[in-house]
C-alpha positions, -999 to 999 in steps of 0.1 A, spaced: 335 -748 -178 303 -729 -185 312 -736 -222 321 -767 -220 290 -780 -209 274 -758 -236 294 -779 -261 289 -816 -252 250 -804 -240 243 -792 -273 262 -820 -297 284 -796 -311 310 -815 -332 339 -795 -338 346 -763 -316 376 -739 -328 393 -722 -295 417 -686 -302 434 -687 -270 441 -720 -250 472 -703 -231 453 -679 -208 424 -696 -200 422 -732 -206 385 -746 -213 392 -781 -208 405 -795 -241 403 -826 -231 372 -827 -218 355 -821 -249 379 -845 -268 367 -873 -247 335 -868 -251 342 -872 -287 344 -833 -303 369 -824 -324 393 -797 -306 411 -773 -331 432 -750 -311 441 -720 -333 463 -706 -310 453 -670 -331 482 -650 -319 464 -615 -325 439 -628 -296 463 -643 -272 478 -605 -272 445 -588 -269 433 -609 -240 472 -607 -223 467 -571 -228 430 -567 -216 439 -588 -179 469 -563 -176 454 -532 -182 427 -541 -161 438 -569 -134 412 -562 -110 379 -565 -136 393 -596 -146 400 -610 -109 368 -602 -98 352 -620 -130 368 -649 -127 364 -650 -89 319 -649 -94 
């Protein structure tokens, strides 16, 4: 969400997004507050950030938990 806001506060038009599968950043958020959403759905990330929460489960818990 921290993005998000960062997004529509700051007028950015377009904003390009790797990974929408393991954390969703409110896609349609931003759409209806008129920026252009491209979700690249970059398969090389999606695996590095699957990988990253698995190896370390508790880092990212804790993270997402603050």
């Amino acid at each position: 969400m921290i993005c998000t806001g960062a997004i529509v506060q700051f007028k950015i038009a377009r904003a390009v997004i790797n990974d929408t599968l393991t954390l969703a950043g409110n896609e349609d958020f931003l759409r209806s507050r008129g920026v252009e959403v491209i979700d690249a759905a970059h398969t090389a990330s999606i695996r590095q950030m699957r990988d990253c929460i698995a190896a370390n489960p508790s880092v990212w818990n804790k993270g997402m938990m603050e």
